[in-house]
C-alpha positions in Angstrom: -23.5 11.3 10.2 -21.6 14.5 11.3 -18.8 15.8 9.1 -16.7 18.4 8.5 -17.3 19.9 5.2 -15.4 22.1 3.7 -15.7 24.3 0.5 -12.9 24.6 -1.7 -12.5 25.8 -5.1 -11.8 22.6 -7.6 -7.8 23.2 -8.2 -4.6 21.0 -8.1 -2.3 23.3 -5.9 1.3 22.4 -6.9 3.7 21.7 -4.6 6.7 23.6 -5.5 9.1 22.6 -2.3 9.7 20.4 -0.3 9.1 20.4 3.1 10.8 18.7 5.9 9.1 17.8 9.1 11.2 16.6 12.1 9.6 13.2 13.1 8.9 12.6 16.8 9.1 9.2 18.2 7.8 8.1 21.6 10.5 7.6 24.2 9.8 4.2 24.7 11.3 3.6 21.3 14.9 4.3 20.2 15.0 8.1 18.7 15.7 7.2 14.3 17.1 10.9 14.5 19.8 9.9 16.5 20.9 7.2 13.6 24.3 8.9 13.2 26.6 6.3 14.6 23.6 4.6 16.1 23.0 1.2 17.8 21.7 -1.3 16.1 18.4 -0.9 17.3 18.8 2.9 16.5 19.0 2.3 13.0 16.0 -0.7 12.8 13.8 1.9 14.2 14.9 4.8 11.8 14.4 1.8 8.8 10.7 1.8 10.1 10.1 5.4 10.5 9.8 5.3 6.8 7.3 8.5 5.3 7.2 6.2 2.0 4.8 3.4 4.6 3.2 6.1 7.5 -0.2 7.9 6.4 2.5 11.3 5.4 1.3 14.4 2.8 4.6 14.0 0.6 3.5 10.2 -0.1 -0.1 10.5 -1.0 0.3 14.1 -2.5 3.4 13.5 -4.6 3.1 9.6 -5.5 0.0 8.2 -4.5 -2.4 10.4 -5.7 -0.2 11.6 -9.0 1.2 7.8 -10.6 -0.3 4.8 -9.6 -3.7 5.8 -8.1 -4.6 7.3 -11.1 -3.2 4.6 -13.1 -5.4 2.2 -11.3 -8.7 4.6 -10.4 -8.2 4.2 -6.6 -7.6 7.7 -7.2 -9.9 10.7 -8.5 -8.3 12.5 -11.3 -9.0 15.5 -13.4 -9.1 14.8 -16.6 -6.5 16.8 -17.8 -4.3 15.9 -21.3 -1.4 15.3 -19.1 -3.0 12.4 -16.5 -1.2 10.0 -17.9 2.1 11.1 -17.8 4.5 10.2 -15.4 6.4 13.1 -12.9 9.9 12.6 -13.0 10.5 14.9 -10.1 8.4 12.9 -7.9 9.2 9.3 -9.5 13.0 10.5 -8.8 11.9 11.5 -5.1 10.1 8.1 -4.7 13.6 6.3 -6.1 16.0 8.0 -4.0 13.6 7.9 -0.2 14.2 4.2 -1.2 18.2 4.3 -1.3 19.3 6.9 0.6 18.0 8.9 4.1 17.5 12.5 4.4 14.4 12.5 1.8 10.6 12.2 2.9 11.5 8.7 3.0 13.9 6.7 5.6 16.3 5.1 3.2 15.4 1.7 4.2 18.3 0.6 1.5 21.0 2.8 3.5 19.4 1.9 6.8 19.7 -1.5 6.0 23.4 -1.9 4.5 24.3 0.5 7.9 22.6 -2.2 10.0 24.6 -5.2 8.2 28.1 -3.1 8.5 27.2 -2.5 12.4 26.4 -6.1 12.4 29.7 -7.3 11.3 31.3 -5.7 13.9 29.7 -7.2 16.8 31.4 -10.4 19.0 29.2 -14.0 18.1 27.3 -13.3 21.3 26.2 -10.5 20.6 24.9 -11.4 16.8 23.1 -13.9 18.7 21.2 -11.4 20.6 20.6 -8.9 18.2 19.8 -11.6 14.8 16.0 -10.4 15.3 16.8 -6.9 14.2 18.3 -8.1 11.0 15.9 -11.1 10.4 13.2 -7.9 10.8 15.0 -5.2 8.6 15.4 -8.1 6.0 11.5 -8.3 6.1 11.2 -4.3 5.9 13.8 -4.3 2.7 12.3 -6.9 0.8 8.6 -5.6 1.5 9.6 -2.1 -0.1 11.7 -3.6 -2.5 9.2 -5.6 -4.0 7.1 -2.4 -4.4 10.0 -1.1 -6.3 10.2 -4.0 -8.7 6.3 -3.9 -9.3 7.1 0.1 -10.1 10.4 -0.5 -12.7 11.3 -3.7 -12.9 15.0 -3.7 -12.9 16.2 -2.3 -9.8 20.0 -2.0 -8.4 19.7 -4.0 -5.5 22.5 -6.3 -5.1 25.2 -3.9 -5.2 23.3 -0.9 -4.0 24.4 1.1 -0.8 28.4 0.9 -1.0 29.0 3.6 0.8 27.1 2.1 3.7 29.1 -1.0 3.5 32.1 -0.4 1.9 33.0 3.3 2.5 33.3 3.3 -1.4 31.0 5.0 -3.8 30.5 2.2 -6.4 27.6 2.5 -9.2 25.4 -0.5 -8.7 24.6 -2.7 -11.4 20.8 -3.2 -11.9 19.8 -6.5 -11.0 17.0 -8.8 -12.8 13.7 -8.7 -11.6 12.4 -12.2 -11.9 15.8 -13.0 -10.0 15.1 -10.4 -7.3 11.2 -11.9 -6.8 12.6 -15.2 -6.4 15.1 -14.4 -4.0 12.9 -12.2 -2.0 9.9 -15.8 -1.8 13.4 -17.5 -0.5 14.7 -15.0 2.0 11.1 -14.8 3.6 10.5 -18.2 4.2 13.7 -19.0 5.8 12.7 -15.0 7.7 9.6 -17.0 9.4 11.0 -19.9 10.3 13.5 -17.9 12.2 11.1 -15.9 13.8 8.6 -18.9 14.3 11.8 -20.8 16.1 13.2 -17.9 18.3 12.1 -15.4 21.1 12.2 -11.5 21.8 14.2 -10.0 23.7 14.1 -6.5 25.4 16.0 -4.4 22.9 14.2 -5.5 20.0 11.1 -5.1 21.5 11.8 -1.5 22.5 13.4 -0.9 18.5 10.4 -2.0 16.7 7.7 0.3 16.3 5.9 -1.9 13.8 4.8 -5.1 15.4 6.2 -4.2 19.7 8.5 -7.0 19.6 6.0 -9.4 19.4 8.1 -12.6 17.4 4.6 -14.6 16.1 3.2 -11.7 14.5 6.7 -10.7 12.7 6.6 -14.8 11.5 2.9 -14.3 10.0 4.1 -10.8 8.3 6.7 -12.8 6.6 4.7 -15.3 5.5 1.9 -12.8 4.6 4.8 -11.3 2.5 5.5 -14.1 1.0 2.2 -15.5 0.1 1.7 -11.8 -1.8 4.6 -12.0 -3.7 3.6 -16.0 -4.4 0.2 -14.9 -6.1 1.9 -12.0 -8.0 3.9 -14.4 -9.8 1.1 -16.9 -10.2 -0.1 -16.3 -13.7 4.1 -16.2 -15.6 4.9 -19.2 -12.9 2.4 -21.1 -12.0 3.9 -24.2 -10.9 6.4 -22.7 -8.5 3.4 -20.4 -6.9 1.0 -23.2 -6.5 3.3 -26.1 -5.2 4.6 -23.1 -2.5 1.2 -21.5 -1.4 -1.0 -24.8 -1.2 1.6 -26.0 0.9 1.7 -22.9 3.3 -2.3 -22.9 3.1 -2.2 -27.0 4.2 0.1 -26.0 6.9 -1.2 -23.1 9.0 0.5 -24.0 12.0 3.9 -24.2 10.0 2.7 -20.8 8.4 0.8 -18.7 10.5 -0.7 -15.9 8.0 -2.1 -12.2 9.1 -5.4 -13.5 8.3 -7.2 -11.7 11.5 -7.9 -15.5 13.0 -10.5 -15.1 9.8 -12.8 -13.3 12.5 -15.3 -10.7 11.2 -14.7 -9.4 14.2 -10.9 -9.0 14.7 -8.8 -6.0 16.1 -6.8 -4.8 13.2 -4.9 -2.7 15.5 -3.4 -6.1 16.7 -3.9 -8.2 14.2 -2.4 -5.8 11.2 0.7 -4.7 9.9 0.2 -1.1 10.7 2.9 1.6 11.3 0.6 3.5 13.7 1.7 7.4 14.1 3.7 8.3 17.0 1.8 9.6 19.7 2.2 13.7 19.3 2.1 13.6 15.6 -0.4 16.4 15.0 -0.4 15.7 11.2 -3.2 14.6 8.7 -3.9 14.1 5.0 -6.7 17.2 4.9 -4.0 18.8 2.3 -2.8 15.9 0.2 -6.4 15.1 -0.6 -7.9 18.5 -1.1 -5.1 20.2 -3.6 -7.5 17.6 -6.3 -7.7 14.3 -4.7 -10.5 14.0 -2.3 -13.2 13.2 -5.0 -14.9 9.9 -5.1 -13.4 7.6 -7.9 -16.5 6.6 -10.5 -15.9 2.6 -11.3 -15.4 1.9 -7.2 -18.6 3.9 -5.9 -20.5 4.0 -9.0 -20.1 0.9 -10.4 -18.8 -1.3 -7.8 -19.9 -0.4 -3.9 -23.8 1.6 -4.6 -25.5 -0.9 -6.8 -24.2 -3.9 -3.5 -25.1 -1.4 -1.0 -21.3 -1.6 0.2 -21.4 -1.0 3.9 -18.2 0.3 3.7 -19.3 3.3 1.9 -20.6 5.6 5.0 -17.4 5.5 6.3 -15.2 5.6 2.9 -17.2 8.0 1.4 -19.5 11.6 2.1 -21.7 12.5 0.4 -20.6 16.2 0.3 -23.2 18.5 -1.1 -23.9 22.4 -1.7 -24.6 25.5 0.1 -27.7 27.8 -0.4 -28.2 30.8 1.1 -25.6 30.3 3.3 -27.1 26.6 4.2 -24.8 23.9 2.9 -27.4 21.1 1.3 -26.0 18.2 1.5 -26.6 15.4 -2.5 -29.2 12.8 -1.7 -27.0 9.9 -3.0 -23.7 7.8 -3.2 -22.6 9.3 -6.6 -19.1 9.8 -7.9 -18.4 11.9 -11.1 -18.1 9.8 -14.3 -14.5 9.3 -15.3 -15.5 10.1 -18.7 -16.6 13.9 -17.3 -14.5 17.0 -19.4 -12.6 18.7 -17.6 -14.4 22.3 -17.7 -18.1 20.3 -16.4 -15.4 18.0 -13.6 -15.3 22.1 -12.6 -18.1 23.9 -12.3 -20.2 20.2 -11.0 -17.7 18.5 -8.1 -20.4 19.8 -5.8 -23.1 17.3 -6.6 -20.7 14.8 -6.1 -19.1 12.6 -2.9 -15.5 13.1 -1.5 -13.8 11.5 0.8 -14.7 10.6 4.2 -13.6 13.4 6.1 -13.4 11.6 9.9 -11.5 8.3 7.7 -9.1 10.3 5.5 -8.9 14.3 5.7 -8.4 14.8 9.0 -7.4 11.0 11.1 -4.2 12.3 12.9 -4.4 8.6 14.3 -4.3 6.8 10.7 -1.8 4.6 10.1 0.3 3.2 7.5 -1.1 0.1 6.2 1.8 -2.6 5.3 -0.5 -5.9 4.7 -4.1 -6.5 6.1 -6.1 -10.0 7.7 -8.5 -8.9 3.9 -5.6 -8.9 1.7 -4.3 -11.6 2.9 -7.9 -13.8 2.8 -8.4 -12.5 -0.6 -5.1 -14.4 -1.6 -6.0 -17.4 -0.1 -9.8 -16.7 -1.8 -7.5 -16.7 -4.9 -5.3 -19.5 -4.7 -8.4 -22.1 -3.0 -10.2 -21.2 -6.1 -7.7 -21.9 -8.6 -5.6 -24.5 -7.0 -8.2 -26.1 -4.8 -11.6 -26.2 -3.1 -14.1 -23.3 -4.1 -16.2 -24.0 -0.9 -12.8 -23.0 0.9 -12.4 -20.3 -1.6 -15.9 -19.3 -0.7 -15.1 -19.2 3.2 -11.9 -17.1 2.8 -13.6 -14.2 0.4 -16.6 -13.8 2.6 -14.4 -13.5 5.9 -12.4 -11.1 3.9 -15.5 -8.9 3.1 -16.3 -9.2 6.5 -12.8 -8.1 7.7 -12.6 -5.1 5.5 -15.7 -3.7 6.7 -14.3 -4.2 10.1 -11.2 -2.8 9.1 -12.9 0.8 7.4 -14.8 1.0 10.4 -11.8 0.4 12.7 -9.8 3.5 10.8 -12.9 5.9 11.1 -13.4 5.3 15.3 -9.6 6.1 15.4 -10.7 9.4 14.5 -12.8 10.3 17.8 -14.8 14.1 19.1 -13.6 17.0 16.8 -17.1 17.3 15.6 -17.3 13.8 14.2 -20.2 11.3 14.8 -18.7 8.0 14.1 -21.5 5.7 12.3 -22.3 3.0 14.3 -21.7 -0.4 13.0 -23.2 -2.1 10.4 -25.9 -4.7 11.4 -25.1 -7.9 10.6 -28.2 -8.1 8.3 -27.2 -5.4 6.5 -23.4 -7.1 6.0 -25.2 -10.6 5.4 -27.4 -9.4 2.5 -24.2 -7.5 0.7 -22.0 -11.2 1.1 -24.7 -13.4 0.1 -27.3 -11.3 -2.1 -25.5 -8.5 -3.5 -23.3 -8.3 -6.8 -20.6 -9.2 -4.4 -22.0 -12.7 -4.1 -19.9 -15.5 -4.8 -22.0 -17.5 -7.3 -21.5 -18.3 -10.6 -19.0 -19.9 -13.0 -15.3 -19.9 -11.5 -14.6 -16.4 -14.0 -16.7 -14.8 -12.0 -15.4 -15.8 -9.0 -11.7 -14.9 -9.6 -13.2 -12.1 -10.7 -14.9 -10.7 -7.7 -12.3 -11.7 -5.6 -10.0 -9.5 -7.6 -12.7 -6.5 -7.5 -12.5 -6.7 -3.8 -9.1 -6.6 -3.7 -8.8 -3.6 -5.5 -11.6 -2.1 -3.2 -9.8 -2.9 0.2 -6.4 -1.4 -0.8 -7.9 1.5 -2.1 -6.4 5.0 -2.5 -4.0 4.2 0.7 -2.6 1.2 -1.1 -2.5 2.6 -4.7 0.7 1.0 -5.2 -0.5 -2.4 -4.2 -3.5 -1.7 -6.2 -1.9 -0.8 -9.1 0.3 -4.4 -9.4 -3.0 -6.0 -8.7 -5.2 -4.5 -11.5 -2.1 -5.2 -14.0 -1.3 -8.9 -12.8 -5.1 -9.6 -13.1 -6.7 -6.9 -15.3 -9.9 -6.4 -12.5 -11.5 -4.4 -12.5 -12.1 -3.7 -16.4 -11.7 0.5 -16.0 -11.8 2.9 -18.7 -9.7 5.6 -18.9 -10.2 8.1 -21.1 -8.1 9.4 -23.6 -9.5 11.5 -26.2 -7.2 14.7 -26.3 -4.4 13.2 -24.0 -1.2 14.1 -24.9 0.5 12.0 -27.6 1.9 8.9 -27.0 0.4 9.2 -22.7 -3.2 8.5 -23.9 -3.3 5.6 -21.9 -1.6 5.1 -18.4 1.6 3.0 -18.4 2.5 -0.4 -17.6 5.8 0.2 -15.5 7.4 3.2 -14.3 10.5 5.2 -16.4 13.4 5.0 -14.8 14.2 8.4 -13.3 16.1 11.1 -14.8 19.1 11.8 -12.8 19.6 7.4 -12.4 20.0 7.6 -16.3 22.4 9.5 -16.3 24.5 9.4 -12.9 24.3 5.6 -13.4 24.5 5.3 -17.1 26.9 2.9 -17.6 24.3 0.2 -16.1 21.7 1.6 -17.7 22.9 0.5 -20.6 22.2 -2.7 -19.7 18.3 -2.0 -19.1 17.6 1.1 -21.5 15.9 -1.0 -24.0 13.3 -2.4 -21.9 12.7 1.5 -20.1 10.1 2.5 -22.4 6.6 3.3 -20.5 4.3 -0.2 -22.1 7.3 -2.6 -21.0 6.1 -5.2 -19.3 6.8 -6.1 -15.5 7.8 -10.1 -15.7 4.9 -11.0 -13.7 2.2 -9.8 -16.5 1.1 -12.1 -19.1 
């Protein structure tokens, strides 16, 4: 396979500024820069254009790749004293693209609380022709939201965005978090039934870059939603996330899923959640990777994809290599660097080990942001058939997910077409038969093992894109069993964290309500849906 390999020295670069892009958006859709006094539509597209969900340096350099990719291995990581320790500056940039515009985020929070204020304006007709945008945004709010919750817990959510609404600066309180989940599992299904009961119409069809309109996906993204957030709570709250997701799994009809038709051979560019890049970006994730990041992580390769003969690795992974004499050599094998590797020897021996697929990662201009994926979602139902039901439907589900992933790592590396790049053909379905049925991937064995694999998996499909999801995974279920090293880490960050600290500037521009939650702001607090 063809790559473009490049030779760097082995250095974390730090980003000392940041820097704003203008984002271009297709004419067909509404223009989010234009959000000043903007339609509805206007603003639902800007709520989408979000650089905290599209494949964007700031997000993978800043967050991704510093805080909870590290903190789950989907990440490579020198192993530095300080790897555990959270960045305020960047935590505090992740907070406030959440809240407000103007950031490298859209502001969904301030997008959304503009969209309800426009809303309230228009005549009853008119709500009646434009309830899809805010049945959509709601979707979009809670979906981020929920990320924030899995990040800090508490959040200010009820009460946040005043001056949006209100024209009145009030400091928001900061709501609970068990509260917020279960208001977020409510607000989504009655989201899908709205969607499953209505039609589009033209002007939300032209706002919404994410799914074109299209009222049946927006319905199974909802539910998808839903189902996640179900199966997060499923080990503190068992009975509530059983009696809801074996009903939705007993009714598919009632609750369509993004579950790819659970077809091996599915287009996730239809069948996704995907924020696909607008059609001049010219941008790639060559830099947010290579200032320390584009190493292979040791437990996923070495551990987990070379001993099953993955067939996701060609197209995941390279095997990168040395140059001689002015020949570059490429390694013979799969290998990443053990985690355990000082810091000096991570240094002078990167070389002999793999990186990141250059034609999938470094340089896609066309790779998108992944919201929720057909795998995710079967590797939830894998879950829930297993625990709550039949394993011979469990079974079905987690090998149609394997099946869909490799579908889907293939999908994102033929996105990335010429530039010097032979895409690898294909898998044969041998090959991809063998790994399911023969491999360490198998499902056999007592139902531990099961859960277990299907949790492994998991944590392979979301992967250094979906770090954050990856991260909430590996503490709700504690798969896969990772060691992190932390002989001569700094004191008290010698292991990574099991919540995020609230950021700096919220303590104390918002301290009043953070009285409320400063006792439970310490770094090993537990988010509610751990045991």
């Amino acid at each position: 396979m063809k790559k473009l390999i490049i030779n760097i020295s082995f250095v974390l670069v730090a980003v000392t500024s940041l820097v704003s892009c203008k984002k271009a958006v297709d004419e067909k859709f509404y223009n989010p820069e234009k959000s000043i006094n903007a339609s509805l539509s206007g603003l639902f597209t800007a709520m989408l254009n979000n650089d905290r969900v599209a494949a964007k340096y700031w997000n993978v350099r800043t967050f991704l790749c510093q805080m909870p990719g590290v903190y789950a291995q989907t990440s490579y990581f020198p192993n530095a004293n300080s790897v555990y320790q959270q960045s305020d500056g960047y935590s505090q940039n992740y907070w406030d693209d959440f809240y407000a515009t103007g950031g490298n985020g859209s502001g969904v929070m301030a997008q959304y609380r503009s969209m309800e204020t426009k809303f309230s304006t228009l005549s009853d007709a008119e709500k009646t022709s434009q309830s899809a945008l805010m049945q959509a945004a709601k979707v979009v709010l809670i979906e981020q939201a929920a990320k924030m919750v899995d990040l800090w817990g508490d959040i200010p959510y009820s009460e946040a965005g005043s001056l949006e609404k209100n024209s009145t600066i009030v400091n928001p309180k900061f709501d609970d978090q068990k509260a917020l989940y279960t208001g977020f599992i409510s607000d989504l299904a009655t989201v899908a039934a709205y969607f499953k009961a209505n039609s589009t119409n033209k002007d939300f069809a032209k706002a919404d870059i994410l799914l074109r309109g299209d009222m049946n996906l927006w319905a199974r993204y909802a539910n998808s939603l839903r189902l996640r957030l179900l199966m997060r709570i499923s080990k503190v709250d068992e009975g509530t996330a059983r009696t809801a997701v074996m009903d939705m799994l007993s009714n598919s009809a009632t609750y369509p899923l993004i579950d790819g038709a659970n077809s091996a051979l599915y287009n996730p560019g239809s069948s996704d959640v995907l924020l696909q890049p607008q059609t001049n970006s010219t941008s790639d994730l060559s830099a947010a990777f290579m200032e320390g990041s584009w190493y292979a992580t040791d437990y996923m390769l070495n551990t987990v994809m070379v001993p099953a003969n993955d067939p996701r690795i060609p197209v995941i992974y390279d095997k990168y290599g040395r140059t001689v004499n002015g020949k570059f050599i490429p390694n013979k094998t799969y290998k990443a660097m053990p985690v355990t590797m000082s810091g000096s020897d991570q240094e002078t021996s990167f070389p002999d080990y793999a990186v990141l697929d250059s034609a999938t990662f470094l340089y896609n201009q066309k790779l998108p942001g992944i919201v929720i994926t057909a795998s995710e979602v079967n590797l939830l139902k894998a879950e829930a058939f297993e625990r709550w039901g039949s394993s011979a439907s469990a079974q079905t589900a987690y090998e149609s997910a394997l099946r869909q992933s490799v579908t889907f790592y293939y999908y994102l590396n033929n996105l990335n077409k010429g530039g010097g790049y032979v895409n690898p053909p294909a898998p044969l379905a041998t090959d991809i038969d063998a790994w399911i049925s023969s491999s360490s991937a198998a499902y056999t064995g007592s139902q531990a093992n099961k859960l277990a694999n299907i949790y492994t998996q998991k944590w392979v499909h979301l992967g250094v894109l979906q770090s954050t999801e990856a991260w909430s995974e590996y503490r709700r279920t504690g798969f896969p069993v990772l060691t992190f090293p932390s002989a001569g880490k700094l004191s008290g960050f010698d292991t990574p964290p099991t919540r995020l600290i609230y950021p700096s500037q919220e303590k104390v521009l918002n301290a009043a309500n953070y009285q409320a939650v400063q006792a439970k702001d310490t770094r090993k607090t537990k988010i509610f849906w751990q045991q």
